[in-house]
N, C-alpha and C positions, 0 to 999 in steps of 0.2 A: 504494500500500500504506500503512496508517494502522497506528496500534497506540490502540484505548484502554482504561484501566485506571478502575475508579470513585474511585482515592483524586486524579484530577484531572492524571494525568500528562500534559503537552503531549508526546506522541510523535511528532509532525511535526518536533522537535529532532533526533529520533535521523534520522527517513526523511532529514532536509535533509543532516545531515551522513554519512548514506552519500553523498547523492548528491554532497557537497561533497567528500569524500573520492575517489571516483569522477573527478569531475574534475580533482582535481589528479593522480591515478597518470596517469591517460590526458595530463595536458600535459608529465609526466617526460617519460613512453615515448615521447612525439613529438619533444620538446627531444635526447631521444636518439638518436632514431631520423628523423631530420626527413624522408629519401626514403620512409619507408616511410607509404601513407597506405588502409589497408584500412578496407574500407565491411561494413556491415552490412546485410543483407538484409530484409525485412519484408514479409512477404507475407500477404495483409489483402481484403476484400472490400469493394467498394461506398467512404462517404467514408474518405478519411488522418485515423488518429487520432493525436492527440500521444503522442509515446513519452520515458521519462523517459532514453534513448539521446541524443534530440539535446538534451535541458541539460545531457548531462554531456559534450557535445560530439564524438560520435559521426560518424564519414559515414555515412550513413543514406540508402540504397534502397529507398525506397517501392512496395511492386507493388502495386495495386487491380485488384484481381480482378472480375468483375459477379455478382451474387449468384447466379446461374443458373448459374454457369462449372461442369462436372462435375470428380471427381476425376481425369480423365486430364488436362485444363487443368490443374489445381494441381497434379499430380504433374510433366507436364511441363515448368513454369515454372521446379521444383524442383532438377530435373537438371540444368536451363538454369544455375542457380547454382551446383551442384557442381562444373560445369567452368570456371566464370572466377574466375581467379585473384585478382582485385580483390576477392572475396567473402570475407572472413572466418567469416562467420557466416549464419547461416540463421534467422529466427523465424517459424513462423506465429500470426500473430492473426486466427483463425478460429474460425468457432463449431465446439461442440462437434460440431454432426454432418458439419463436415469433416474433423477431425481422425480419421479412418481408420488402421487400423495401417498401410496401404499408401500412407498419405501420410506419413502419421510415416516410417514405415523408411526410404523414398527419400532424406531426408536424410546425407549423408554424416557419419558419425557428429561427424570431425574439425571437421564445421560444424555442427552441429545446438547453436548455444548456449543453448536451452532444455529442452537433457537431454530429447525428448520420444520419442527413439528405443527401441525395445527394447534396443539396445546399450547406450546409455550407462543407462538404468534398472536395467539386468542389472550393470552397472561399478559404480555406486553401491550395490547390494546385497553386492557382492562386497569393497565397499572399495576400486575399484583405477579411481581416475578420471585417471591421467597420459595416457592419451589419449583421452581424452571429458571431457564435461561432466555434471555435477549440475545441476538447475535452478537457476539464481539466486533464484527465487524461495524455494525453502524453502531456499536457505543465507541469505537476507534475515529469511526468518522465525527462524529459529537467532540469528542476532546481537542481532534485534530483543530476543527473549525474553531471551539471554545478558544484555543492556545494563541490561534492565528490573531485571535481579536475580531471574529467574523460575527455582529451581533444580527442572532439568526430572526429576530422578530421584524427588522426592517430588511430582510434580503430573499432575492427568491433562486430557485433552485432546479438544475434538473437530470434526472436520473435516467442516462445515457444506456441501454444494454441490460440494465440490471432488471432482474427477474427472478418471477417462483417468490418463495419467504424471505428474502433479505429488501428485493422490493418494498415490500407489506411493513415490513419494520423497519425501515428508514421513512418510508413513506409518512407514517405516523408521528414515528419520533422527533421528526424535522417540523412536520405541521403541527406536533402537539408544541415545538417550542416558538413556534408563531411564525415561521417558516412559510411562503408559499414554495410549493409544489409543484414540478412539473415532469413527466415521464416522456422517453424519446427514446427510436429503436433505431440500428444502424440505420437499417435500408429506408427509413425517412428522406424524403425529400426537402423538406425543411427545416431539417434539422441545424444547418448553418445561423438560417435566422434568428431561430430558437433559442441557440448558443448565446449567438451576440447580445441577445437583449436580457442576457439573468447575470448575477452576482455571483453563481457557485454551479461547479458542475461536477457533479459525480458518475464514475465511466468506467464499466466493466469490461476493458479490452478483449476478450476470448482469444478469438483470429482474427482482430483487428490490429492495427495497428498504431490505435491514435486518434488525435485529431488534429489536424491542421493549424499552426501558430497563429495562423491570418485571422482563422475564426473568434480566435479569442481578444475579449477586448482590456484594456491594461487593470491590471487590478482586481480582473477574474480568480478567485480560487479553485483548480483544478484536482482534486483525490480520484485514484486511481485505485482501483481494488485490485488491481490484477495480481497480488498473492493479498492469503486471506492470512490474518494476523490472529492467531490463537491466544487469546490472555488468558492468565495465570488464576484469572478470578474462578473458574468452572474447579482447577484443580484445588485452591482454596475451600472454596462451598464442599466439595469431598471428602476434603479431610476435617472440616469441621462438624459434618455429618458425623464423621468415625468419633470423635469427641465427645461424650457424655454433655448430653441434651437437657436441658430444663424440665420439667413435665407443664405439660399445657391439660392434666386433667379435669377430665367434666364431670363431675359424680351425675348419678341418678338419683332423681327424685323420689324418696317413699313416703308415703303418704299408711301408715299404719293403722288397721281397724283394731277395733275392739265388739267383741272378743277377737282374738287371733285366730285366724284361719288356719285351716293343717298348711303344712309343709309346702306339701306340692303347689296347695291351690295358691298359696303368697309367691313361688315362684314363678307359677306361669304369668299373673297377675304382672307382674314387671316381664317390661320388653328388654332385652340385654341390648349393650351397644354391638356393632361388628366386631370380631376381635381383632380383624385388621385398626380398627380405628381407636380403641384401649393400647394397643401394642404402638402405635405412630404416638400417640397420647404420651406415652410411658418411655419415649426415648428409643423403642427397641427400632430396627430398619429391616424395611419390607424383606431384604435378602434373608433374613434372619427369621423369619415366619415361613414355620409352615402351618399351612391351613388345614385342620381336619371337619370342613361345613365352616359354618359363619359365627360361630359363640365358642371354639377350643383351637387349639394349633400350638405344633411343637416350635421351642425356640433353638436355633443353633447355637452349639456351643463355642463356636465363634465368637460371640460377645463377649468371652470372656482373656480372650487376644484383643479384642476392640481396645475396652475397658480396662485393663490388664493396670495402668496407671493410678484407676480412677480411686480414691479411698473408699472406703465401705463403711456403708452408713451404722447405725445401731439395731445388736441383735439380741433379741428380749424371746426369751422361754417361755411357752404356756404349758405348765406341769397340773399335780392335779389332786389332791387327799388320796386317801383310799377309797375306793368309788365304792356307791351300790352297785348292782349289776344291772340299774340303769343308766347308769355314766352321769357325770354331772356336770358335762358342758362345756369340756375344753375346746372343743370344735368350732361352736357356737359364743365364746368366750375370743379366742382367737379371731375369730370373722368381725364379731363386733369390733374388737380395740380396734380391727384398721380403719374398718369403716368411719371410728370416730377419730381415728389420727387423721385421717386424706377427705373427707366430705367434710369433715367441720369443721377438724383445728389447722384444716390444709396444709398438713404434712405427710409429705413423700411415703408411703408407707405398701409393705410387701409382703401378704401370709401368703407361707409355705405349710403346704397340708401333702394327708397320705392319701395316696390313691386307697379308696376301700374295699376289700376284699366281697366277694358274692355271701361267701358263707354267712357272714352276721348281715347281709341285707336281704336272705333270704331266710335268716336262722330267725335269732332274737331279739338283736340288738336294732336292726331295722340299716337306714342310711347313714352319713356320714360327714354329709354336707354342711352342715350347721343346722340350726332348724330356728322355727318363728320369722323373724325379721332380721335377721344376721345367719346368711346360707351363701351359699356358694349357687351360682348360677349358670345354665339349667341343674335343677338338681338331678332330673332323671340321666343326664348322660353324667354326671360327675358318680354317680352310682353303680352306673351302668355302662360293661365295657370301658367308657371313658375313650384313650387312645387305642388300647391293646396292648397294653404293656405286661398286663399278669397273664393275657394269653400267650403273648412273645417267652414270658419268664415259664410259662407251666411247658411251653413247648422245648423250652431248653435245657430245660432240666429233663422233661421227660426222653429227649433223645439220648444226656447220658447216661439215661435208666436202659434204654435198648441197647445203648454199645456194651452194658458192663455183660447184661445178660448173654449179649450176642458172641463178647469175646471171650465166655466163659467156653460155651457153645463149642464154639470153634477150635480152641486148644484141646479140647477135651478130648474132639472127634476127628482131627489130622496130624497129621506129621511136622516135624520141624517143617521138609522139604515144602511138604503142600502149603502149608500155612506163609511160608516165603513168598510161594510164588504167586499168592493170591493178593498177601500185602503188595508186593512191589512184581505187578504184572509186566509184562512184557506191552509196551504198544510200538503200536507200526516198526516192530522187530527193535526195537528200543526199551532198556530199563533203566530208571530212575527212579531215586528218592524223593518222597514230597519233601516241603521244606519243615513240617510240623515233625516229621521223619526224620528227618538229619539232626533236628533238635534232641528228639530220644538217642540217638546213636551219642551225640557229641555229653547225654547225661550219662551215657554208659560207656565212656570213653574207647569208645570204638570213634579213631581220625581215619574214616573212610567215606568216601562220597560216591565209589563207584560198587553197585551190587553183588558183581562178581567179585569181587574183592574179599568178601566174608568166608570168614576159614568157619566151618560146624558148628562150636562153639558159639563163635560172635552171631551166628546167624539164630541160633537156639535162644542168645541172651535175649536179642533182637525179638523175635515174634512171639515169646512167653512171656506173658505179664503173670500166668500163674496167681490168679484173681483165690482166693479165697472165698468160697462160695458163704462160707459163717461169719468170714470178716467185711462182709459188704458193708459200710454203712449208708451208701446213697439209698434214697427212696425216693420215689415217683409220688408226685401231686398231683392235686384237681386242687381248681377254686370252688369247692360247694362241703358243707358240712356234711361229713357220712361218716360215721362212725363203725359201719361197719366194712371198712374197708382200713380198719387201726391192725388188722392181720389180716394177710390173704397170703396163699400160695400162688408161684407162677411158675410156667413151666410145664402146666400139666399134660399138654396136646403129644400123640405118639410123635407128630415132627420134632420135637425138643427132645428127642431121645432119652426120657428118662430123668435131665437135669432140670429137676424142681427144686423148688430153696422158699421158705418162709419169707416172706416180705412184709413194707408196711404200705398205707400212701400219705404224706403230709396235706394239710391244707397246703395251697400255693406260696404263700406267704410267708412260707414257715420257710421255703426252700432258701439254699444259702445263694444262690443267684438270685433271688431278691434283695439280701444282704448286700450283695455285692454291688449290684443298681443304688440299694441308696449309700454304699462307701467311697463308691470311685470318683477318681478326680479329672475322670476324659478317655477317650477308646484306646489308649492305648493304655492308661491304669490296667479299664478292665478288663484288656482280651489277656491280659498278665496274669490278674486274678483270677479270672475262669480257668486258665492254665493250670493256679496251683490249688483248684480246688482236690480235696486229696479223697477217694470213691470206696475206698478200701483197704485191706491188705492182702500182699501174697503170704505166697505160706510159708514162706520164711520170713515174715513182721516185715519188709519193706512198705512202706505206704505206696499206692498206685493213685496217681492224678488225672486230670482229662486230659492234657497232653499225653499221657503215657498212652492214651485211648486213641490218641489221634484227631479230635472230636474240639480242640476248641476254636479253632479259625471257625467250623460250622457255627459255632453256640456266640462267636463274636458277631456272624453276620444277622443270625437270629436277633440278636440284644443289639444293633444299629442303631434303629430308630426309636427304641425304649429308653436309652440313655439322654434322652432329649428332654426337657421337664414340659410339663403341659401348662398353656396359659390357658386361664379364666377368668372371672371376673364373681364380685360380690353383688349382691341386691341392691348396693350406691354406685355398683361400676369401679370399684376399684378393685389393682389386681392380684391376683391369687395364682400362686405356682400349685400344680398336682404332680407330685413327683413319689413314688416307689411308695412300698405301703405295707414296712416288716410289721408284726403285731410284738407287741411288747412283753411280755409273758414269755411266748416261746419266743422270740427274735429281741433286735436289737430297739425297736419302737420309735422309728425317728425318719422324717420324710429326706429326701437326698440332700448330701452336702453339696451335689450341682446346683440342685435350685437355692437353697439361703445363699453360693457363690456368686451365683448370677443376682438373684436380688439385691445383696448387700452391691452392686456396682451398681444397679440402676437406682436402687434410691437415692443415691448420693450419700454425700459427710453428715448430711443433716438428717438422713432421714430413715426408716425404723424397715428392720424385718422381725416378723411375729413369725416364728418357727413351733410346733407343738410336739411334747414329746408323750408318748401313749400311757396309759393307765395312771398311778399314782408317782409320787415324786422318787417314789422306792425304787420302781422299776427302769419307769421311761427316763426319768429325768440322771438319773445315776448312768443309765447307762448313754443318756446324749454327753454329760461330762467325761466319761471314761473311756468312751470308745468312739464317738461322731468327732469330739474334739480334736482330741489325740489325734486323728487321722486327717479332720480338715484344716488343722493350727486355726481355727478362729478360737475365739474367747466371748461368752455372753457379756453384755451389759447387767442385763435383771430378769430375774425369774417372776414371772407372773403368777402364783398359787391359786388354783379354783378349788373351791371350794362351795359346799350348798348347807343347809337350813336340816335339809333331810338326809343328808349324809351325817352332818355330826348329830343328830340325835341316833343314828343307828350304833355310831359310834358310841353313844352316851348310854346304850342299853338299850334304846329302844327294838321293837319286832321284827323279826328276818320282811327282809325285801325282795320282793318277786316279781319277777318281769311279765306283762299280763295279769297282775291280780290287782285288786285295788288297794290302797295304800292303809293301814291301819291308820286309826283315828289319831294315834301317837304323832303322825306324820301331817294331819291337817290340823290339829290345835297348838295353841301356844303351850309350849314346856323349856321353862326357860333350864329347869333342872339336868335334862338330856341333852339342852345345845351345850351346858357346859362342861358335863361331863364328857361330851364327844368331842369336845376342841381341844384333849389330850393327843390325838389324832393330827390336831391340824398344829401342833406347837411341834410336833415328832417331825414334821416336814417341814418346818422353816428350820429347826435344826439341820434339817440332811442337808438343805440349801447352802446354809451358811458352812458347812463342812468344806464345801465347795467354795468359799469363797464372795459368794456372788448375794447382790442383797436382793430381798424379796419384797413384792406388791403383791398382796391376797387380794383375791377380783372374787367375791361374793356373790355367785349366779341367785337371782333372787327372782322365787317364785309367789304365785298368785297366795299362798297357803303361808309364805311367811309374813311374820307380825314384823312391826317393827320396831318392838322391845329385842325378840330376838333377833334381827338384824344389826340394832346397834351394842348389843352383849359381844357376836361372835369379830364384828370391828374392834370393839374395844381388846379383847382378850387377845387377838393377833396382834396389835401393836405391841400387847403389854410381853407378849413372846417374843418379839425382836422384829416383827414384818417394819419394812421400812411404811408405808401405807396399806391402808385395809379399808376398799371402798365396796359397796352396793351398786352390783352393773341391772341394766333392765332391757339388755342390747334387746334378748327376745321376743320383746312387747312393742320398742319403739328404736330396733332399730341399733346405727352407731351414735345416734343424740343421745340412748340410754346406758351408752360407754363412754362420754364425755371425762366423765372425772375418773375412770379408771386411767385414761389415756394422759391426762394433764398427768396424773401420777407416776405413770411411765415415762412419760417425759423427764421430769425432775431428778429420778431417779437414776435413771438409765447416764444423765450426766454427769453422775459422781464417781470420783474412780474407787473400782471394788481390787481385789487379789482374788483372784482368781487361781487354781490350783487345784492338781488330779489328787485323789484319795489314796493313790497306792502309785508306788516304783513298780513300772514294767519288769524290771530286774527281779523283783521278789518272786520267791517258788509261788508254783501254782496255787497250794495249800495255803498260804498266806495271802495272798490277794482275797481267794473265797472266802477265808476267816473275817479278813480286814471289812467286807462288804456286810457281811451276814451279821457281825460284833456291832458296827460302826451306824450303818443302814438301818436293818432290819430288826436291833437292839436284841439277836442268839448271845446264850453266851458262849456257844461253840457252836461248831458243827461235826457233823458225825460223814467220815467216807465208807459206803457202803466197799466188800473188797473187790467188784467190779471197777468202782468208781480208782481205786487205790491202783489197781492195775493196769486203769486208763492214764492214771496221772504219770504213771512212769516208764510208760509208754511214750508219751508224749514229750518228757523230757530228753527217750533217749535220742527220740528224732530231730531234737531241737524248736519244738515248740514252747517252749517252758514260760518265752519270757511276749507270749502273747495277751492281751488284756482279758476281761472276764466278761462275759454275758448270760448271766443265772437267769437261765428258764423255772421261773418260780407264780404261783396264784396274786393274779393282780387284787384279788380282795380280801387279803390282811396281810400286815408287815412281816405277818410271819409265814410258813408253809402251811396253814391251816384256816382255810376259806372261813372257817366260822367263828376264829378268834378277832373280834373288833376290836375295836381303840388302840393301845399299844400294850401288845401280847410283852410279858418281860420270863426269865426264868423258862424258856427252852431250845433245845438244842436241833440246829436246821440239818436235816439229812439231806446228805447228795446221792440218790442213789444210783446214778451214770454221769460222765461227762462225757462230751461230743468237740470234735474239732472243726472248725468251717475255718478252713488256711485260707484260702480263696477270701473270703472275706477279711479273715484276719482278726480272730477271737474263738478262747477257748469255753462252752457253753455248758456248763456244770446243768442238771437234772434236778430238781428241787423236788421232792415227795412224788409226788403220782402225776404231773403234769402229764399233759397228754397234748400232742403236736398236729392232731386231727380234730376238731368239736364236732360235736352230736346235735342231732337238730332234737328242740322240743318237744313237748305231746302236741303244741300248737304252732308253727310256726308261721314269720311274715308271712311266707305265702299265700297263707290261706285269704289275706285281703289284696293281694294284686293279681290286678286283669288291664286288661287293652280294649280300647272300646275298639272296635274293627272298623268304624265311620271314619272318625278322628282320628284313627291313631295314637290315640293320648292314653298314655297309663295310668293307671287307679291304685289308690292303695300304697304306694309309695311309700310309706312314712307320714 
């Protein structure tokens, strides 16, 4: 681009110092931004022309097109760039009769940085280019004139050759700055005249060459487009998109009845936003969504490279007493606080919840969403299915439930020789090792890569994994309560010749690739840890893993898109991670340390993740310190305690609590006697807290049945136990306006510094860790190793497990091993009577009395109220 003027101006001054200019913004933004290195696309036909992109130091992707290539070749090229991330920008430099609206438009607007699309044309006319582009070229032409001194409101103008969208956007931008107008094609015939009587002439040479001295008269300003000047501004707007963004969120309006409607019907009742438009809302970028429908979609974990800089906002615990065995609201407790951090007190705020297992939404416990007026929305898909991540997990495990069986099979029933040659076949007269293959050789220090190579021996080491048919411990899952599939045989068909062996099936959730989904820190963590998940032993005590099976590249591709967290959103519209869904009891109880990663970046330095950990403070919350920590180095700010009205009277004495029955009269009258003998219960868990370090806010779920004597007894009595604050939430009735003051609380809180610190050295024997938990926690004054368990433990040492953390599969409803001991059981001693290893995950899982790792469905279960109208569609019965 030139500018010349006849009183003699060098205007190659002004082009050099855009372009000088240009290069120093673009070596800030790098000095700045030094990981981030986005390329520029160029897509061009026949030879690579110089573009004034690479002197101002640009990465620059050259495409040559062949001149014959049709417009589906170019448009597909197109697309090809819209979807890699590496691409900032888009140019074509092509002649004009490729330049089609349906090449144009294919550009994604947010890349098209030569403004050539109808969007960004239509943006420019409207004034509103924050997410598009104007041509560079006519904001070149703009400065140019500006620089010259050319005041454009008294001079007229006209646009020689120029066509298609750079026309359309000079056209405007010259007349919107008081510019008259004029447009002229070569082959004019009057074009000479035309010239002579304007003040500015803008001229797109192609195969021209000009125009003639004579024509111009002195004093004319002449810009020449004939190369297109790409600024630095497109590559700017890119990398400050990669930048952790502001949120521009819009809550939803609720408007709350009285009485409260079920579940479902307060759900459908609110319209959710797009999730595309909560995710753009929330800083995340379109590349970075995937969409499963218009209300859920997985997020890449890209963002966490994006963000990689960005500090991380405050991460507050929702734990829990020891529940009835109708739970008391951590769910529901959780949804509200954010609602009332981000719709009211307009703070940035992020729950991370479990994806919910089938079994308790079709058993007893029902859904899992939150319920009242603080839920997770849709709640039917957030219940249901959801993405498929526990059918990805039941699928993956249950494949290496079929290798262990199959490879038992097969050694049993062939020969070294045969067994060789079926692992490592012969193709098209060629043999080779897979690479999961050369991994086992290089653990069995066999340095050989070629299959003939193996002397008897190493070939015998090689294809006998010599599985232990009594030392299996893998077991196959379903997601549905059955109880009687806690024993089954398999193996029984004459094809399986014989080899039958006792088995069990876990709920899905139980499985340690569950575990492993909410431990890992990205695909490469976990195709590591599926590797070292350890399936058995041979019959000489070596442990066998799923690499030794061959089997974990399959179980990595299975678990892809499972490792991704699901977004959601709340009943205000704000958003909610669904990420993995261990149960606490038998698992570790804690939704993925990918999603609170990812959220603590999007909220910012100022702004809060509400993470929840399952069951009581015993269980969930001990082991989110001892084991989610440790693994993800974050550190909480504050534990949030829930607590209820009818929980500490059960604690206090009052009548067993049954799911489906109506609640003894204990439970709907005031007794202030039983709220306070049960807040021994709730004093035993700001203990376990502060063991930890970490200070506590008790959030009082308060129902229609409590008084408000007893409401202000069980506040005063948690303070007077050490809770940092102890408020009455009413999220369920009205909402995050009825977690107002639990959330000022968390606030306040959450910004004093606490010490924070694990309960037990890694280092310590196995025995001592479990003492230290059962002593410390759950207030045994020992514990007892059945000689299974004793024979597990040293076991485990000699393999080098010793110095893995603890996850005590123990009853979430009492402190101790005995469901029917309430308040706090003192004076007995906790039996372990197995421990189990999940290496893969990476925790050693001690057996607490009779746990059982499959539930049993009721005499009456949810199901019996869920049906589908066949009209609508719409489920019933829900919750």
């Amino acid at each position: 681009m030139c500018l010349m003027v006849k009183c003699a101006l060098c205007v190659h001054l002004i082009y050099s110092d855009i372009v000088q200019r240009s290069r120093e913004e673009l070596k800030a933004i790098r000095e700045t931004n030094p990981g981030l290195k986005p390329t520029l696309a160029i897509i061009q036909v026949d030879i690579p022309a110089d573009f004034v992109s690479t002197q101002i130091g640009l990465n620059v992707m050259q495409i040559c097109l062949p001149r014959q290539c049709t417009e589906e070749e170019v448009i597909e090229e197109i697309l090809r760039l819209n979807e890699d991330s590496r691409v900032y920008g888009i140019f074509l430099h092509l002649p004009q009769s490729f330049l089609s609206k349906s090449v144009r438009n294919a550009i994604k607007p947010q890349k098209d940085v030569d403004g050539v699309s109808d969007l960004n044309v239509g943006r420019v006319v409207l004034g509103d280019q924050r997410d598009g582009f104007a041509s560079p070229v006519a904001g070149a032409v703009l400065e140019m004139l500006a620089r010259h001194g050319v005041y454009l409101f008294v001079y007229m103008a006209v646009l020689v050759g120029v066509e298609g969208p750079l026309k359309a956007t000079l056209q405007f931008l010259l007349q919107n700055n008081g510019m008259m107008v004029q447009t002229c094609q070569w082959s004019s015939k009057h074009m000479q005249k035309q010239i002579m009587d304007l003040d500015v002439v803008i001229l797109l040479e192609t195969d021209h060459k000009g125009l003639p001295p004579t024509w111009l008269r002195p004093g004319v300003a002449v810009i020449n487009l004939g190369s297109a000047l790409m600024e630095v501004r497109s590559n700017r707007r890119w990398i400050q998109e990669q930048q952790y963004q502001p949120w521009r969120l819009r809550p939803l309006k609720l408007q709350p009845l009285s009485p409260v409607p079920s579940d479902i019907e307060i759900s459908r009742a609110q319209t959710p936003k797009p999730i595309s438009q909560l995710a753009q809302e929330v800083g995340l970028l379109p590349e970075e969504l995937e969409a499963y429908g218009n209300t859920k979609a997985k997020v890449h974990l890209s963002l966490l490279n994006r963000l990689q800089h960005q500090p991380n906002g405050k991460y507050v615990l929702v734990a829990g007493i020891t529940p009835t065995p109708l739970g008391e609201g951590k769910s529901t407790v959780t949804i509200g606080l954010v609602q009332a951090l981000s719709a009211h007190l307009k703070l940035n705020s992020f729950a991370c919840l479990r994806q919910p297992s089938q079994g308790p939404t079709f058993g007893v416990k029902g859904g899992a969403a939150g319920g009242g007026y603080a839920q997770v929305i849709p709640m039917e898909e957030f219940n249901l299915h959801l993405t498929g991540d526990i059918h990805a997990i039941t699928a993956a495990n249950n494949l290496v439930a079929a290798a262990i069986d199959a490879r038992i099979l097969h050694e049993a029933t062939q020969s070294d020789k045969a067994l060789y040659s079926r692992l490592v076949p012969s193709v098209n007269g060629v043999r080779c090792f897979s690479p999961i293959q050369m991994a086992r050789l290089q653990r069995l220090g066999i340095n050989k890569s070629d299959p003939s190579d193996l002397t008897p021996e190493e070939v015998r080491a090689f294809v006998r994994l010599d599985l232990d048919p009594e030392k299996v411990t893998w077991q196959r899952v379903i997601d549905t309560n059955d109880r009687f599939l806690r024993k089954i045989t398999v193996g029984q068909a004459n094809t399986e010749k014989g080899h039958a062996r006792q088995t069990q099936f876990d709920i899905a959730v139980a499985s340690e690739i569950m575990a492993i989904l909410a431990l890992t820190d990205g695909l490469a963590d976990m195709r590591a840890r599926l590797g070292r998940m350890v399936v058995g032993s041979s019959r000489n005590g070596q442990p066998i893993t799923a690499d030794d099976l061959g089997v974990t590249g399959a179980l990595a591709v299975l678990m892809k898109d499972a490792i991704k967290p699901t977004l959601m959103q709340t009943l205000e519209g704000t958003p909610v991670f669904v990420h993995a869904g261990p149960f606490a009891n038998i698992a570790h109880g804690n939704s993925s340390v990918l999603a609170d990663k990812l959220a603590l970046k999007l909220v910012g330095e100022e702004g809060f993740v509400v993470t929840e950990a399952g069951f009581g403070a015993d269980i969930g919350m001990e082991k989110f310190f001892n084991i989610k920590c440790r693994t993800s180095g974050l550190k909480p700010d504050v534990v949030v305690l829930v607590a209820t009205v009818r929980a500490l009277k059960m604690h206090g004495g009052g009548p067993n609590v049954t799911a489906g029955v109506p609640l003894p009269k204990e439970y709907i009258n005031e007794n202030l006697q039983l709220v306070t003998d049960g807040c021994s219960n709730l004093k035993k868990h700001i203990q376990i807290a502060h063991l930890f370090g970490v200070p506590v806010v008790v959030a009082l779920n308060a129902f229609k049945t409590d008084t408000q004597a007893e409401i202000d007894l069980v506040c005063r009595i948690a303070e007077a136990s050490g809770a940092s604050a102890a408020v009455q939430c009413h999220h369920w009735s009205r909402g995050g306006r009825g977690s107002v003051e639990l959330a000022q609380a968390v606030k306040e809180v959450a910004s004093q510094k606490n010490h924070f610190q694990f309960l037990y050295n890694l280092q310590d024997s196995i025995v001592e860790k479990i003492r230290t938990i059962a002593q410390k926690v759950y207030g045994a004054d020992d514990i007892e190793l059945s000689p299974e368990a004793q024979a597990k433990i040293d076991y485990y040492n000699q393999q080098g497990f010793g110095a893995l953390p603890i996850c005590m599969a123990k009853t979430h409803l009492s402190l101790s091993h005995m469901p029917e001991k309430k308040g706090v059981p003192t004076g007995f001693i906790l039996p372990i009577r197995d421990i189990r290893a999940s290496i893969g995950a990476g925790f050693i899982y001690p057996l607490v009395g009779t746990m059982s790792t499959m539930p049993g469905l009721p005499t009456r279960p949810c199901f019996y109220d869920i049906d589908l109208d066949p009209v609508t569609e719409e489920i019933k019965g829900l919750f």
